[in-house]
DONUBA-498640 format. One record per residue: y, z, x negated of N, C-alpha, C in turn; residue in three letters; residue number from 1. Coordinates in Angstrom, 3 decimals. Each point is the difference from the previous one (the first is absolute). Layout:
N
<node><n_v>Y</n_v><n_w>Z</n_w><n_u>X</n_u><ca_v>Y</ca_v><ca_w>Z</ca_w><ca_u>X</ca_u><c_v>Y</c_v><c_w>Z</c_w><c_u>X</c_u><r>ALA</r><k>NUM</k></node>
...
end
This chain:
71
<node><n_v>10.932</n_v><n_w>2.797</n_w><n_u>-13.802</n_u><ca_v>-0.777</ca_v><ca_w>0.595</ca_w><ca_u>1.067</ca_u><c_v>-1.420</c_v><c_w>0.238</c_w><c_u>-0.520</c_u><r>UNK</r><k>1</k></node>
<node><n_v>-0.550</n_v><n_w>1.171</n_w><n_u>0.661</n_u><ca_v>-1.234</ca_v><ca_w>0.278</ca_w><ca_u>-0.930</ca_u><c_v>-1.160</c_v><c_w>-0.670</c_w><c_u>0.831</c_u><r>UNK</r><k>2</k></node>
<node><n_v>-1.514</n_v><n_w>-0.301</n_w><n_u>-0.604</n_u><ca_v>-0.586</ca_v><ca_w>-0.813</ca_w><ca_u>0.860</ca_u><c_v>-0.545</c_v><c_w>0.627</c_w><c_u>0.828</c_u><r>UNK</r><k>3</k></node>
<node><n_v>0.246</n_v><n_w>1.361</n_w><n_u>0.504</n_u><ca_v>-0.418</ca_v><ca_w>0.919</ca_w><ca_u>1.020</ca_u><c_v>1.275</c_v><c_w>-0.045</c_w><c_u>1.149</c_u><r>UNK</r><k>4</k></node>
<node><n_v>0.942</n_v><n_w>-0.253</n_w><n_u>-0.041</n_u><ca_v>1.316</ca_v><ca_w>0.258</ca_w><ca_u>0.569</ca_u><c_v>0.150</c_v><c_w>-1.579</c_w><c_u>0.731</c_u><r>UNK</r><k>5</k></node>
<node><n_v>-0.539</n_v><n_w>-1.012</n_w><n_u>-1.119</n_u><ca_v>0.339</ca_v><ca_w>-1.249</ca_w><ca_u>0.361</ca_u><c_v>-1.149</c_v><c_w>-0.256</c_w><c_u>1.385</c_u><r>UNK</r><k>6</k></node>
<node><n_v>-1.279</n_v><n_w>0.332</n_w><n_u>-0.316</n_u><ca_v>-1.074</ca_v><ca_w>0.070</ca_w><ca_u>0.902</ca_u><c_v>0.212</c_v><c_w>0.327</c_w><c_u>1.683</c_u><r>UNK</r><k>7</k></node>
<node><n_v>0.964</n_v><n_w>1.534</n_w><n_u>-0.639</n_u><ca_v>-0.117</ca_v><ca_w>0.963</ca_w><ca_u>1.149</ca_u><c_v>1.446</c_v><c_w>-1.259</c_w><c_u>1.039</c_u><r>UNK</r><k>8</k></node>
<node><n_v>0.703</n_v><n_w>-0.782</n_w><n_u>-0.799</n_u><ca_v>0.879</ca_v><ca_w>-0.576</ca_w><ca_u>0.601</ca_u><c_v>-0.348</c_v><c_w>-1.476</c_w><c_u>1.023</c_u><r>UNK</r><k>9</k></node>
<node><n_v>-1.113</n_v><n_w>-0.586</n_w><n_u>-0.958</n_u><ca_v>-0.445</ca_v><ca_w>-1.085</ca_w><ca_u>0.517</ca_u><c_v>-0.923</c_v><c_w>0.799</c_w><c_u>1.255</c_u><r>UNK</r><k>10</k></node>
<node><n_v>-1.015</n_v><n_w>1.113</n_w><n_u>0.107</n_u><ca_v>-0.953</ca_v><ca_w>0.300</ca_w><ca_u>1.007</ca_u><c_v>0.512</c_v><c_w>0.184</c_w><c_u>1.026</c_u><r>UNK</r><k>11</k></node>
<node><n_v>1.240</n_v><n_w>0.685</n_w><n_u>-0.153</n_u><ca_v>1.113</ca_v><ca_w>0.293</ca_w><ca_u>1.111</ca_u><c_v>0.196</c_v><c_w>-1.247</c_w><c_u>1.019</c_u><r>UNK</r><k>12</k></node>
<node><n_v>0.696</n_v><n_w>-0.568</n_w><n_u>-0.794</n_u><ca_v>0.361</ca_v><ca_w>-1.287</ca_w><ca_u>0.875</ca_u><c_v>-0.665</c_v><c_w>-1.003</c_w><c_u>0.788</c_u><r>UNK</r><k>13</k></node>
<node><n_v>-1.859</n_v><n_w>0.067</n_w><n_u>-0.521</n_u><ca_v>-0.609</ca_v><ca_w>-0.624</ca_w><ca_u>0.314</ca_u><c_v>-0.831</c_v><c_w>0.862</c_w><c_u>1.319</c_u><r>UNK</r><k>14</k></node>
<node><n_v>0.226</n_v><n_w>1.037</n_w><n_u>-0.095</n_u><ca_v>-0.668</ca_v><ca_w>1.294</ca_w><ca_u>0.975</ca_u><c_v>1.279</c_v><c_w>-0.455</c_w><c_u>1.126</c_u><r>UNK</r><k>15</k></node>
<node><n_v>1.086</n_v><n_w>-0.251</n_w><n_u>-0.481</n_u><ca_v>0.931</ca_v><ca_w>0.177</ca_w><ca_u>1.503</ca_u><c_v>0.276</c_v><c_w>-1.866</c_w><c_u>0.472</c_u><r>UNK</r><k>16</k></node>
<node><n_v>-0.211</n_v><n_w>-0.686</n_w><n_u>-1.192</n_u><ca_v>0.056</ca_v><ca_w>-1.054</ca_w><ca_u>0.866</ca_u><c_v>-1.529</c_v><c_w>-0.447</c_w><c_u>0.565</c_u><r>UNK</r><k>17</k></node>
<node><n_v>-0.977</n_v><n_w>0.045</n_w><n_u>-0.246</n_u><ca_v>-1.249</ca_v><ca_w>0.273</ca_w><ca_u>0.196</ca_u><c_v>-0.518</c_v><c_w>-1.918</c_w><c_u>-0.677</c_u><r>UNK</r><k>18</k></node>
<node><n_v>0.632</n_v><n_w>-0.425</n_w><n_u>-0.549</n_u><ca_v>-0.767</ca_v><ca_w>-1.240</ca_w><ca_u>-0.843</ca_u><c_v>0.807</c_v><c_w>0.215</c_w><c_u>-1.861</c_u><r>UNK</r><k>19</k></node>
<node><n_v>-0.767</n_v><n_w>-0.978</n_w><n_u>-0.841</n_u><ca_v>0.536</ca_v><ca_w>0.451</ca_w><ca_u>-0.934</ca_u><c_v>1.391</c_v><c_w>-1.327</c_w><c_u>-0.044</c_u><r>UNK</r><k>20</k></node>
<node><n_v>-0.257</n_v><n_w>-1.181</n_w><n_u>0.569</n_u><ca_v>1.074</ca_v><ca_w>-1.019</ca_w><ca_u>-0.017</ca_u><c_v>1.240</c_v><c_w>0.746</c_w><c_u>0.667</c_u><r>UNK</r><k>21</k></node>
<node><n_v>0.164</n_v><n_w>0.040</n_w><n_u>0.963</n_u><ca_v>1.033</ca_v><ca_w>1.075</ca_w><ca_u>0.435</ca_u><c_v>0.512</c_v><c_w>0.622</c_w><c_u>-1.052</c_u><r>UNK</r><k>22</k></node>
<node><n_v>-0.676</n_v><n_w>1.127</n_w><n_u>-0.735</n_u><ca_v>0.177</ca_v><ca_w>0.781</ca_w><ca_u>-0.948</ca_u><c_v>0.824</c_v><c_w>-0.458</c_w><c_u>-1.220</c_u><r>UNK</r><k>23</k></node>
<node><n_v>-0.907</n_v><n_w>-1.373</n_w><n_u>-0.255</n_u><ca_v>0.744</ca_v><ca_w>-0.355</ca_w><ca_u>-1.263</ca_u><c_v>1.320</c_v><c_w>-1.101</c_w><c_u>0.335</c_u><r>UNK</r><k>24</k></node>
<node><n_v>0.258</n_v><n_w>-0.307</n_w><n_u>1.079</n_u><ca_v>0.902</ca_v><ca_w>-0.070</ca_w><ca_u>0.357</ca_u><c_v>0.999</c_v><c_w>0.473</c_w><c_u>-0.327</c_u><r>UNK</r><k>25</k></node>
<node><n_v>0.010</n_v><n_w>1.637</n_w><n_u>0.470</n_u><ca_v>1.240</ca_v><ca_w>0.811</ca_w><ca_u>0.409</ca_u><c_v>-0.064</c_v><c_w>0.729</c_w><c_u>-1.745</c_u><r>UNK</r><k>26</k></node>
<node><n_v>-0.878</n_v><n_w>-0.458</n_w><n_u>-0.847</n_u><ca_v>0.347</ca_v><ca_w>0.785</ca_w><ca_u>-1.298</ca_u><c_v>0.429</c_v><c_w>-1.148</c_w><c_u>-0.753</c_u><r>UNK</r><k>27</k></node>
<node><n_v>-0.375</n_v><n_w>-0.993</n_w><n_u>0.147</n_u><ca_v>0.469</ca_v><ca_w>-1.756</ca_w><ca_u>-0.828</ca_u><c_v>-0.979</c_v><c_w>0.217</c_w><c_u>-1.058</c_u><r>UNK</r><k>28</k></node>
<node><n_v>-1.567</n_v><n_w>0.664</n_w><n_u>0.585</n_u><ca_v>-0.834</ca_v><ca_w>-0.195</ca_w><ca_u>-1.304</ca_u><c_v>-1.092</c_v><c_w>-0.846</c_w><c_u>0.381</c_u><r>UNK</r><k>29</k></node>
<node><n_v>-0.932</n_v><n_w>-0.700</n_w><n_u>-0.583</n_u><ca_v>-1.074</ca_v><ca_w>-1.047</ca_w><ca_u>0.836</ca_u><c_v>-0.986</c_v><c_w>1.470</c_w><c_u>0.520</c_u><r>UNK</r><k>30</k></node>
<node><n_v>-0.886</n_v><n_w>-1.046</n_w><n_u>0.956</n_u><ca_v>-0.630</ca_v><ca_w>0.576</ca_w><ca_u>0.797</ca_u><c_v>-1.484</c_v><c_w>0.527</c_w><c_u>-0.551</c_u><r>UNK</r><k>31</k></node>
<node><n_v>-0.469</n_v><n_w>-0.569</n_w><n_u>-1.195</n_u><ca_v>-0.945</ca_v><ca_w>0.301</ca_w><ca_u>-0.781</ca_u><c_v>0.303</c_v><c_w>1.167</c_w><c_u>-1.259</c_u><r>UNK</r><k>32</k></node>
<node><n_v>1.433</n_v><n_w>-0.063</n_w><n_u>-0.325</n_u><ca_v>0.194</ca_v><ca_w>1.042</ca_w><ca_u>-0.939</ca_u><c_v>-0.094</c_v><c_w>1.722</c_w><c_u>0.810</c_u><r>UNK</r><k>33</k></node>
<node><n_v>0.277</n_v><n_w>-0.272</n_w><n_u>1.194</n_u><ca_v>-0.286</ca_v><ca_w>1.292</ca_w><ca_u>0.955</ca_u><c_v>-1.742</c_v><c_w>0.286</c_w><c_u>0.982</c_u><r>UNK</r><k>34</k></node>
<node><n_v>-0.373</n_v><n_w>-1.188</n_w><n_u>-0.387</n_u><ca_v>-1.611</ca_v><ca_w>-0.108</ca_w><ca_u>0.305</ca_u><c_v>-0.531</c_v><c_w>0.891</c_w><c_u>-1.002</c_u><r>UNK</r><k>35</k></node>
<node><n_v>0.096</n_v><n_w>-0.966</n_w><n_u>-1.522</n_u><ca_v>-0.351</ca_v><ca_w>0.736</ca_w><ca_u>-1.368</ca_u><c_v>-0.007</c_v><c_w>1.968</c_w><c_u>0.131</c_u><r>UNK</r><k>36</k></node>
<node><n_v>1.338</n_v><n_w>0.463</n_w><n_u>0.183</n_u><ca_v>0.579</ca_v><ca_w>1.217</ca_w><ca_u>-0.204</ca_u><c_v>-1.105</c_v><c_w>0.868</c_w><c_u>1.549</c_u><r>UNK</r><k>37</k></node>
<node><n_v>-0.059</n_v><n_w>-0.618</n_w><n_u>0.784</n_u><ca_v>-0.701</ca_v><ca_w>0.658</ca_w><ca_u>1.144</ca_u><c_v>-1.545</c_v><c_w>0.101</c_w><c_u>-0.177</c_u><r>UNK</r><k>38</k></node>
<node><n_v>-0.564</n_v><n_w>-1.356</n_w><n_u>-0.872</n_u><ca_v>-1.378</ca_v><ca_w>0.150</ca_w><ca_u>0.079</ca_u><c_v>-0.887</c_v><c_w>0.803</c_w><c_u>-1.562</c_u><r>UNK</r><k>39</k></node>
<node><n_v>1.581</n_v><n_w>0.155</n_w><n_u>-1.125</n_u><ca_v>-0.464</ca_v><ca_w>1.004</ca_w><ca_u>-0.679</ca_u><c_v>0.356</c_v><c_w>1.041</c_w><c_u>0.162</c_u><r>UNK</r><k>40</k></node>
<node><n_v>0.641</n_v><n_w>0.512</n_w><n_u>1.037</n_u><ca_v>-0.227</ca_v><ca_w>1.889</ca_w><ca_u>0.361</ca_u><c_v>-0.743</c_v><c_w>-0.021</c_w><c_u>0.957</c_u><r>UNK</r><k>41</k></node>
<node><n_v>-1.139</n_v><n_w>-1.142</n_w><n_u>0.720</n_u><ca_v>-0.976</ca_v><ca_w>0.364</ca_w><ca_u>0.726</ca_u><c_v>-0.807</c_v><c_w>0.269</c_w><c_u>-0.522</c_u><r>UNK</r><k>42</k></node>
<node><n_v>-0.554</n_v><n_w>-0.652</n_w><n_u>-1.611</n_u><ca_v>-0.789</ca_v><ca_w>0.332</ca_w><ca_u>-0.755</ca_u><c_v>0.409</c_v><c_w>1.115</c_w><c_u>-1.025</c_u><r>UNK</r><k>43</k></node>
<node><n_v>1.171</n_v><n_w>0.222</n_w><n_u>0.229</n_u><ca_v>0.083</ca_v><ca_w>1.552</ca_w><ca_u>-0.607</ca_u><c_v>-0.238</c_v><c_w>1.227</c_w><c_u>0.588</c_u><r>UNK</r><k>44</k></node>
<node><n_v>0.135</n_v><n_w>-0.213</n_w><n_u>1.524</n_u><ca_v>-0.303</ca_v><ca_w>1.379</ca_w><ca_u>0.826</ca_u><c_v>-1.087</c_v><c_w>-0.586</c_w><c_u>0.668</c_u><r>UNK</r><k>45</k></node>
<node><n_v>-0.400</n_v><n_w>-1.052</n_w><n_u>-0.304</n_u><ca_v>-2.086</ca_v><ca_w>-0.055</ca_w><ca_u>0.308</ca_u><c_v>0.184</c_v><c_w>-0.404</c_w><c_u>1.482</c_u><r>UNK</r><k>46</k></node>
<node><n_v>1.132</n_v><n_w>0.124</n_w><n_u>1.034</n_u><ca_v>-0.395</ca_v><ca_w>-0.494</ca_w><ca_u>1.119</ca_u><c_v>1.581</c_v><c_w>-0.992</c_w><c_u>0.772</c_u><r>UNK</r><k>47</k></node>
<node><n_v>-0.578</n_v><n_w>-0.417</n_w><n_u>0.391</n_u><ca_v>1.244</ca_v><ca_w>-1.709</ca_w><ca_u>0.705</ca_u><c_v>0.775</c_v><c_w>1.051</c_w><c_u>1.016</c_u><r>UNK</r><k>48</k></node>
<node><n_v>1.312</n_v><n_w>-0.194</n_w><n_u>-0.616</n_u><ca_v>1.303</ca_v><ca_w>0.376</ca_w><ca_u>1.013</ca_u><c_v>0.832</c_v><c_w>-0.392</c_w><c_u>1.037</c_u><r>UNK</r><k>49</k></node>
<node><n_v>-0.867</n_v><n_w>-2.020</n_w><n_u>-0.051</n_u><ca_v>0.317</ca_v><ca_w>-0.597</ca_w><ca_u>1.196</ca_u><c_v>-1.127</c_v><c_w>-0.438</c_w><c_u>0.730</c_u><r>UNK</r><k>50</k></node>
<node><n_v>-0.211</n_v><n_w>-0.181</n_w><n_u>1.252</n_u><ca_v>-0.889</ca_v><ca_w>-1.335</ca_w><ca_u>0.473</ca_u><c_v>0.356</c_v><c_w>-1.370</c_w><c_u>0.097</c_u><r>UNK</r><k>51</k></node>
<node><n_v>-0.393</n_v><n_w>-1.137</n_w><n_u>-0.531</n_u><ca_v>0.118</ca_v><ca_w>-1.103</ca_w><ca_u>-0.048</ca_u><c_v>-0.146</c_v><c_w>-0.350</c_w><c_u>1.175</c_u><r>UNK</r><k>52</k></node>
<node><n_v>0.896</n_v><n_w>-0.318</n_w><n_u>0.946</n_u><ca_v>-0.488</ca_v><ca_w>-1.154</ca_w><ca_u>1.354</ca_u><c_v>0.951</c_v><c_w>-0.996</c_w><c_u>0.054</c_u><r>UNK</r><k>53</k></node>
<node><n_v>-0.678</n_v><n_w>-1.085</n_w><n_u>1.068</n_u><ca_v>0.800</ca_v><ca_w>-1.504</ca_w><ca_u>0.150</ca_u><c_v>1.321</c_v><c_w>0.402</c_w><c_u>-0.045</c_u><r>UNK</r><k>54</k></node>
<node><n_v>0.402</n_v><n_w>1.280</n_w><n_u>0.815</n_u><ca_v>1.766</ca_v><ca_w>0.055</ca_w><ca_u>0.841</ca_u><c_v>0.530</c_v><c_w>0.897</c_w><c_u>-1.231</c_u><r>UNK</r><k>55</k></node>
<node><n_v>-0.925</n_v><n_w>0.100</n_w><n_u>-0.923</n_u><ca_v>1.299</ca_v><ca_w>0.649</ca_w><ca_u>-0.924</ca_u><c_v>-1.126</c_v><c_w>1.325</c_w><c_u>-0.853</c_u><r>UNK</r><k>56</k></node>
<node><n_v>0.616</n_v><n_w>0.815</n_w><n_u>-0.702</n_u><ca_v>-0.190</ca_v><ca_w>1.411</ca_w><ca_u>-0.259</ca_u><c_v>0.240</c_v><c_w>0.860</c_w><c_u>0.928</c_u><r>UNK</r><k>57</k></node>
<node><n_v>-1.198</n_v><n_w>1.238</n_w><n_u>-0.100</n_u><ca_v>0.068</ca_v><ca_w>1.227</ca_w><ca_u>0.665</ca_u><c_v>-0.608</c_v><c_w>1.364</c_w><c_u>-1.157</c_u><r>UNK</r><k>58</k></node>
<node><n_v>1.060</n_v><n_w>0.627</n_w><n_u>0.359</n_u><ca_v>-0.768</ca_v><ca_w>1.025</ca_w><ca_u>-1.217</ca_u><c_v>-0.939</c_v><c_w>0.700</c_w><c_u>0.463</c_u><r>UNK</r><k>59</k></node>
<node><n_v>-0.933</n_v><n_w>0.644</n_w><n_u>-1.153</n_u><ca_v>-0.891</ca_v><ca_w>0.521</ca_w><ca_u>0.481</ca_u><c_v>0.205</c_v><c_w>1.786</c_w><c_u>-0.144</c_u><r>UNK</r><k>60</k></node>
<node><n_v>-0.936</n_v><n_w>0.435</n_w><n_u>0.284</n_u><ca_v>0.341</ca_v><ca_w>1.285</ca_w><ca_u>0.002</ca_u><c_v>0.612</c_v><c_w>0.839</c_w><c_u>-1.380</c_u><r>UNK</r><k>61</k></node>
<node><n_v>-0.771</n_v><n_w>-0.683</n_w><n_u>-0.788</n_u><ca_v>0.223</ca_v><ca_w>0.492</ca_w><ca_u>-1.896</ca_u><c_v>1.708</c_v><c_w>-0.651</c_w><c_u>0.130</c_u><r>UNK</r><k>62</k></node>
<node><n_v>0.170</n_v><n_w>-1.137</n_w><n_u>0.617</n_u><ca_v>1.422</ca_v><ca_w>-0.479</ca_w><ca_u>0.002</ca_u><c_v>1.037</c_v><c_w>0.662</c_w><c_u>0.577</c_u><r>UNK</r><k>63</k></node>
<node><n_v>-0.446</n_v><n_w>0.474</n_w><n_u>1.286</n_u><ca_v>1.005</ca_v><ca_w>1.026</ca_w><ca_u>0.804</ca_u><c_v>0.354</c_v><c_w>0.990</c_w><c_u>-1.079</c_u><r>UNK</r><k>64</k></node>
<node><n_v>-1.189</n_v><n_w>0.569</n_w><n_u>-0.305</n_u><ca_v>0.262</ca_v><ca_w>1.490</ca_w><ca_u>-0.953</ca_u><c_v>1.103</c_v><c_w>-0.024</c_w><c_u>-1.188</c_u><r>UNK</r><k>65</k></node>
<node><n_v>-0.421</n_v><n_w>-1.439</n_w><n_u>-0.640</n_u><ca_v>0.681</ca_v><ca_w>-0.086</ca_w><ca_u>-1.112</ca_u><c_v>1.474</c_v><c_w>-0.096</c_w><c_u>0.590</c_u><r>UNK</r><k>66</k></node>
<node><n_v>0.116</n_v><n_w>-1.275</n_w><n_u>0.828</n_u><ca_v>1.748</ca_v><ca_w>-0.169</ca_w><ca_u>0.698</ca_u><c_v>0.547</c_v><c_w>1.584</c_w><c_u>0.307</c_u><r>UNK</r><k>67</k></node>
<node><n_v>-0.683</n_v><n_w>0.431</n_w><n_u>1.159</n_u><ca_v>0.924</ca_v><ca_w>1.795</ca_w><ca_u>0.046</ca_u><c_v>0.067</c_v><c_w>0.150</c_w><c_u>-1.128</c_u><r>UNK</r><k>68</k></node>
<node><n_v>-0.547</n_v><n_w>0.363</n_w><n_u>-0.717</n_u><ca_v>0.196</ca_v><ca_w>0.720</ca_w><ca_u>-1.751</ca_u><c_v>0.785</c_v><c_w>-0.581</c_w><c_u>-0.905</c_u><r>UNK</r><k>69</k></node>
<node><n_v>0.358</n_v><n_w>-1.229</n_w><n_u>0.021</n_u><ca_v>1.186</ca_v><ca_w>-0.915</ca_w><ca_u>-0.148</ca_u><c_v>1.190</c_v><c_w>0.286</c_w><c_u>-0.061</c_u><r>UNK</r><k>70</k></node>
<node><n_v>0.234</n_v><n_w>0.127</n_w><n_u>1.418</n_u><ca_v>1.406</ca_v><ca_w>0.163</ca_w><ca_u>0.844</ca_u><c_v>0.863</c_v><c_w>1.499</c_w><c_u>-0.312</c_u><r>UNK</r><k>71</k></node>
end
């Protein structure tokens, strides 16, 4: 899997379950190896694709865009 494909797989899951534990759950990968992969394509496209709150993740607008363009 390429590390663009693998990315686009972990962002997915974490956009629809809206935490990353959830996420790495349902992929059987830890919850920091999908932290890692999310917080270096925030610093690759210069702006955060989730919001961090107590109840979980919410994407942000740069996040919406990217998910449609995803799918």
């Amino acid at each position: 899997m390429s590390p663009f494909s693998r990315f686009a797989h972990y962002f997915i899951a974490v956009a629809r379950c809206g935490s990353l534990r959830r996420a790495a759950e349902q992929l059987h990968i830890s919850a920091s190896a999908i932290n890692r992969q999310i917080l270096q394509a925030e610093e690759a496209f210069g702006t955060p694709l989730f919001e961090r709150l107590p109840e979980g993740l919410r994407m942000t607008t740069a996040g919406e865009l990217l998910y449609d363009n995803l799918l």
